[in-house]
MISE-788357 format. One record per residue (C-alpha): residue in one letter; x, y, z. Coordinates in steps of 0.1 Angstrom, whole numbers, padded with zeros to 4 digits, always signed. Example, Ala and Ser with C-alpha at 12.3 -4.5 7.8 and 13.67 -1.06 7.14 Angstrom:
a+0123-0045+0078/s+0137-0011+0071/
//
This chain:
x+1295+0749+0583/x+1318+0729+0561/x+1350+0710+0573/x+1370+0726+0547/x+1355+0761+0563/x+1368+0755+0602/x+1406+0767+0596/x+1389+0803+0580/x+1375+0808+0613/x+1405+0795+0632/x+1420+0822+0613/x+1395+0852+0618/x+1383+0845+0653/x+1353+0834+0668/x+1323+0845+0646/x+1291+0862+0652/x+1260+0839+0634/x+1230+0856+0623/x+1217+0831+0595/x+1186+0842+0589/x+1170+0808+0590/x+1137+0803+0583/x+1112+0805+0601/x+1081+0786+0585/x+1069+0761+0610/x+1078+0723+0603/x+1040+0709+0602/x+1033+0733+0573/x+1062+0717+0554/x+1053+0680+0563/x+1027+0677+0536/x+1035+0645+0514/x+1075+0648+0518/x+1093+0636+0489/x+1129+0625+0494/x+1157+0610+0482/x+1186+0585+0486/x+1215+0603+0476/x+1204+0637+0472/x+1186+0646+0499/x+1202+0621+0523/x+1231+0594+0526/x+1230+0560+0531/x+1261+0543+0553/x+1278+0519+0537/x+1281+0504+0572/x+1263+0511+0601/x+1274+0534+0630/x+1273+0517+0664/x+1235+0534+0683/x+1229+0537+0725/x+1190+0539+0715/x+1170+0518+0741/x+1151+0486+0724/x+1120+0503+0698/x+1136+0538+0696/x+1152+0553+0663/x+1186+0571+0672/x+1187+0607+0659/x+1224+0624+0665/x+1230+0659+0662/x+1265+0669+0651/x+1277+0702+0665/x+1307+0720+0679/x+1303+0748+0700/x+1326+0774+0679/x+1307+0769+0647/x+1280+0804+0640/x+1260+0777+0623/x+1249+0755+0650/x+1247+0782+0674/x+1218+0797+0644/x+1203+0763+0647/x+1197+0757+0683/x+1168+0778+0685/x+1151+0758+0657/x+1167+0726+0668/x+1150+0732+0704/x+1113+0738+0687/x+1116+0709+0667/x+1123+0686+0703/x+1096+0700+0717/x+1070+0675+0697/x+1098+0652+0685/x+1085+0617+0667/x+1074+0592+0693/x+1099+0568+0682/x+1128+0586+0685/x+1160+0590+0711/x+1178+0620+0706/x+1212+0627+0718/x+1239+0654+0707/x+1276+0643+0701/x+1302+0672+0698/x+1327+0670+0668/x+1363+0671+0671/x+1375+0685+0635/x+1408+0697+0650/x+1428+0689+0684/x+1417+0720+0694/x+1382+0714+0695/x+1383+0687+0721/x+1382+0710+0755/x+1345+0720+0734/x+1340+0684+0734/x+1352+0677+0768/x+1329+0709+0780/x+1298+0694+0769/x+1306+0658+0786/x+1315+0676+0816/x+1282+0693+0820/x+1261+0663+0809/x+1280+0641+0837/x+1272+0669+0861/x+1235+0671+0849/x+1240+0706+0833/x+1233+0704+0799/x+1198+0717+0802/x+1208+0750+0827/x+1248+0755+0807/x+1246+0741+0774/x+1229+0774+0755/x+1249+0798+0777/x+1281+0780+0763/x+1268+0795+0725/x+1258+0823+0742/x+1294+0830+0758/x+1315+0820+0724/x+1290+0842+0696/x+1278+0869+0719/x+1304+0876+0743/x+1333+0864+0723/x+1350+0844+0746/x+1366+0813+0727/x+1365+0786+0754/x+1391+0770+0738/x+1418+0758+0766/x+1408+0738+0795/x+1417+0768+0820/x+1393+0790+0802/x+1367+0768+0806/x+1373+0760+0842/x+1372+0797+0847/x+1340+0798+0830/x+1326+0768+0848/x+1334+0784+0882/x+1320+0817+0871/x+1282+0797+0860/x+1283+0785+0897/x+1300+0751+0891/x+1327+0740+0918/x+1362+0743+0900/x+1378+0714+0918/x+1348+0690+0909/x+1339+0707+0874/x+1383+0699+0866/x+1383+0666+0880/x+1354+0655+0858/x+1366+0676+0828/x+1399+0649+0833/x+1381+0621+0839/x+1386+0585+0824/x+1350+0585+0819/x+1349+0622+0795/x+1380+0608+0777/x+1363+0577+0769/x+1333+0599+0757/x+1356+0620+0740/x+1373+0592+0722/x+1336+0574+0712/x+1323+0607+0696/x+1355+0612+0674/x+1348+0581+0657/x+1310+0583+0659/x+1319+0609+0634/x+1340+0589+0614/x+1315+0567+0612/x+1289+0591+0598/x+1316+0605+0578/x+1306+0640+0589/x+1318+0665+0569/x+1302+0698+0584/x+1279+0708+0613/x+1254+0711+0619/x+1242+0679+0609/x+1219+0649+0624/x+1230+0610+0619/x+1196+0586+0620/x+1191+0551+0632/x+1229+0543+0628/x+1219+0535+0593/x+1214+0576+0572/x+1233+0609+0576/x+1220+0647+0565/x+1231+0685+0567/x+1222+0718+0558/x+1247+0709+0529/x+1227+0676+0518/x+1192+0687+0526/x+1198+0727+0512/x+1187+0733+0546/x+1186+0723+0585/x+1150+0731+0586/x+1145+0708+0555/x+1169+0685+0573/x+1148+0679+0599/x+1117+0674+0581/x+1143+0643+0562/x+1152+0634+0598/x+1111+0629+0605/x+1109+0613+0575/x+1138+0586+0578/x+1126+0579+0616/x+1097+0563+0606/x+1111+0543+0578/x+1123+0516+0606/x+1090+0515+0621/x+1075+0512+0584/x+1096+0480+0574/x+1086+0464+0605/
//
């Protein structure tokens, strides 16, 4: 989903996604991979600042929780972590396109302080696209925390923390470093940035993203 698109949906409500993506398996699209600087991915003209441990290649999936597109793509996002390259250290980073995106953002830090990411973060989708609930002030997601089993007073006091702000504040201009311009997309190795809108595809995009993690280890 474009930048330019996000004020359509502001406008229409929360949307339903059914993309239709496919569904060919990535190994049977790896075979001799051909891509390009410029078309099929970007190049920063400075790098973004990384949190990658020492011999790991950064990969950074831009999202936001309202967007129909990246709730399509978590399925496929999920299978493709599942036999990620060796190398690699993943990590997703919530976009804030709008003020009113940042209690999504401030959601997802919540959780991950809380160590809930793995148990919440697909229920959030699932809550926003299925059930239609926008989660878009911070008392509807405290409601929605307490009703997932969370303790309110805990789940708030996080959600208000120093520490999510500063998370908050870091991924903002993560994404200004990337110079993202839709979601889904994936930032790699501080240094390259693709999309569906770049790649004509996220599936395509993550066979790029394979691709550009082992050009570090290659000019080593």
């Amino acid at each position: 989903m474009q930048r330019r698109e996000f004020s359509m949906v502001a406008a229409c409500g929360v949307v339903g996604a059914s993309l239709g993506l496919a569904t060919v398996p990535l190994a049977a699209r790896a075979q001799a991979p051909t891509f390009r600087e410029g078309v099929d991915y970007l190049v920063l003209d400075k790098p973004a600042p990384t949190e990658a441990p020492a011999g790991k290649v950064e990969v950074v999936e831009f999202f936001w929780y309202g967007c129909p597109h990246c709730n399509s793509f978590e399925p496929q996002l999920d299978a493709w972590l599942k036999a990620p390259p060796k190398n690699m250290a993943f990590r997703r980073v919530p976009v804030s396109f709008r003020p009113d995106f940042e209690p999504h953002q401030r959601l997802y830090y919540t959780l991950e302080a809380l160590g809930k990411v793995d148990e919440l973060h697909k229920k959030v989708f699932y809550t926003i696209h299925i059930e239609r609930q926008p989660l878009n002030t911070a008392a509807l997601v405290a409601a929605w925390a307490e009703k997932q089993g969370l303790d309110k007073a805990k789940f708030v006091d996080m959600y208000n923390s120093f520490s999510v702000s500063t998370k908050v504040r870091k991924a903002t201009q993560l994404q200004d470093s990337y110079k993202v311009d839709g979601v889904p997309s994936l930032g790699i190795a501080g240094r390259y940035y693709t999309s569906s809108e770049q790649a004509k595809s996220m599936e395509r995009a993550l066979l790029i993203t394979n691709y550009l993690v082992g050009l570090p280890r290659k000019a080593a």
